[in-house]
TILO-42987 format. One record per residue (C-alpha): residue number from 1; x, y, z. Coordinates in steps of 0.001 Angstrom, whole numbers. Layout:
# TILO-42987
<site NUM <X Y Z>>
...
# end
This chain:
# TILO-42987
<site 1 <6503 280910 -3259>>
<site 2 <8308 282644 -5709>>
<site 3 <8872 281695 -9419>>
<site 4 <12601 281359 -10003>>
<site 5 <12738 284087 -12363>>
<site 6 <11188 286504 -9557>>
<site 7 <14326 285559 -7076>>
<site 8 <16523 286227 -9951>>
<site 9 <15205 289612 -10736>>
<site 10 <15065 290389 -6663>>
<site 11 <18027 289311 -6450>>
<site 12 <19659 291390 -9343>>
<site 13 <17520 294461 -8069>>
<site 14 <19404 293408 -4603>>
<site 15 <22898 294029 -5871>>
<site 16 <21773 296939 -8014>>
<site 17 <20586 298883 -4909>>
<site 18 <23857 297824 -2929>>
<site 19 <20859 296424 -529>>
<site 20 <23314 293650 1590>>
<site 21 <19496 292764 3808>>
<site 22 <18304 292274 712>>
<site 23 <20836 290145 -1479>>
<site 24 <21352 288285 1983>>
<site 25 <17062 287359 1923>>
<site 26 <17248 285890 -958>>
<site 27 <19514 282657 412>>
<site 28 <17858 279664 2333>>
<site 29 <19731 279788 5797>>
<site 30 <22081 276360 4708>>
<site 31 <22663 277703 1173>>
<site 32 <26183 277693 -460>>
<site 33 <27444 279940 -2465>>
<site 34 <30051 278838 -5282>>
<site 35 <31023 282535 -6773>>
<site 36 <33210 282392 -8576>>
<site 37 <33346 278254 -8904>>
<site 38 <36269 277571 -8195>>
<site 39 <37246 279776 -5178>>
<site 40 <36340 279013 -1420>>
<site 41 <32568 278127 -878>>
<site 42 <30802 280768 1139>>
<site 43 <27884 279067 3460>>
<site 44 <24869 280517 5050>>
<site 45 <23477 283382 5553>>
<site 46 <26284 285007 7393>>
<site 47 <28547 283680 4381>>
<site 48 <26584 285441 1981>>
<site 49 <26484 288176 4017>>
<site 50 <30318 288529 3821>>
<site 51 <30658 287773 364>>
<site 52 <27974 290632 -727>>
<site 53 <30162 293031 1936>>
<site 54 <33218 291939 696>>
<site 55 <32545 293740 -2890>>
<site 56 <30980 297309 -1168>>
<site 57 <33966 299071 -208>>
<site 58 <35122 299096 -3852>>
<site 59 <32102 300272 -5398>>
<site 60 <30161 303764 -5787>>
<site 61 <27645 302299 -7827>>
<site 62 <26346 298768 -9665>>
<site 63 <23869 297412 -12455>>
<site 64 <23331 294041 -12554>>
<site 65 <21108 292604 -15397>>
<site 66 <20036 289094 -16385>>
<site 67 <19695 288778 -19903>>
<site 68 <18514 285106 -20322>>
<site 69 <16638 282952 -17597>>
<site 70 <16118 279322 -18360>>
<site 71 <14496 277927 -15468>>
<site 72 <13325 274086 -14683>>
<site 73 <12194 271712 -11696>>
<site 74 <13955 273860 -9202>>
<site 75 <16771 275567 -10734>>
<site 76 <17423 277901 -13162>>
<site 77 <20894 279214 -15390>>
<site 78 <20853 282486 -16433>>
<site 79 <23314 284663 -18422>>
<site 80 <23657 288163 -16689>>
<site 81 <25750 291532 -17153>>
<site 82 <27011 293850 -14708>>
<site 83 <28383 297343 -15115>>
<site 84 <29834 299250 -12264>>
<site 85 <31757 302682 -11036>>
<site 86 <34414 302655 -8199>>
<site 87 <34893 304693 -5994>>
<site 88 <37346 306849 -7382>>
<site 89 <35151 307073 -10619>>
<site 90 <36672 303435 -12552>>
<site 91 <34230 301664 -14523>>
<site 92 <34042 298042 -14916>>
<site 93 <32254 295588 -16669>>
<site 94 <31608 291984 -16537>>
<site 95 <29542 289166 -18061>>
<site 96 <29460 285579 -16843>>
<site 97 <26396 282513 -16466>>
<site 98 <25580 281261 -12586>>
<site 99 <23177 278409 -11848>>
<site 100 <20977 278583 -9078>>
<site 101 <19102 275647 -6867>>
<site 102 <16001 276495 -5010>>
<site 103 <15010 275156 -2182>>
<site 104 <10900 274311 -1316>>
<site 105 <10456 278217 -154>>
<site 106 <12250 279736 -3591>>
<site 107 <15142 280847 -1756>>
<site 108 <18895 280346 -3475>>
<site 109 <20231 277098 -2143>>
<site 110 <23263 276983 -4205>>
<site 111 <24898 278916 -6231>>
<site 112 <27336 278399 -9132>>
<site 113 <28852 281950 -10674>>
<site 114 <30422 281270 -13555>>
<site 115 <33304 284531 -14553>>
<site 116 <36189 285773 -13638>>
<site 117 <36055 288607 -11370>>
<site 118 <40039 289610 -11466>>
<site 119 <39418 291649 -14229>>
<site 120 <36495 293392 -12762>>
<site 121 <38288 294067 -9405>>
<site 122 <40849 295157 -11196>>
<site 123 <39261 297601 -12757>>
<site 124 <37192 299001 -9606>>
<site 125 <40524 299620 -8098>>
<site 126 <42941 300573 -11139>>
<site 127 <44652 304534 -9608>>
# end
């Protein structure tokens, strides 16, 4: 089973490589998906499968960096940045915190994104 640093860092090398398999293979089949909290929960697979999708079409490329992992008895916060380019050549950047549950196998049972992503979006698709 994977540590929950490991699923952090495969999950932030997911998004990096704009690898929706991957990001999607790193959720527990009944996991939930709180990103940002506050919005609409996304659930299962197929829900984070949408959710990852949902951001693709405004991106050319994406970094996506933890920065501090504090893990314990089957969950971990961590503090992450991203940077990104749109596809018109925009950049964007955005910091935020999300809290992660594990389930027995180390996959992402729930997840709690912390940040506001108007800005970001708004920046991916400024003319």
């Amino acid at each position: 089973m994977p540590s929950a640093e490991q699923t952090i860092h495969t999950y932030a090398a997911a998004i990096t490589a704009l690898d929706t398999d991957a990001f999607v293979a790193c959720f527990a089949p009944n996991c939930e998906l709180n990103d940002p909290v506050g919005a609409p929960p996304s659930y299962g697979q197929d829900g984070a499968r949408a959710f990852f999708t949902g951001f693709l079409p405004l991106l050319d490329s994406i970094e996506f960096r933890p920065v501090a992992i504090f893990a314990a008895s089957g969950s971990a916060a961590y503090s992450w940045v991203v940077e990104a380019t749109g596809k018109a050549g925009q950049s964007a950047r955005a910091e935020g915190i999300d809290v992660f549950e594990f389930d027995a196998n180390g996959k992402i049972l729930r997840s709690f994104g912390y940040w506001d992503p108007g800005p970001f979006v708004a920046a991916l698709t400024a003319a």
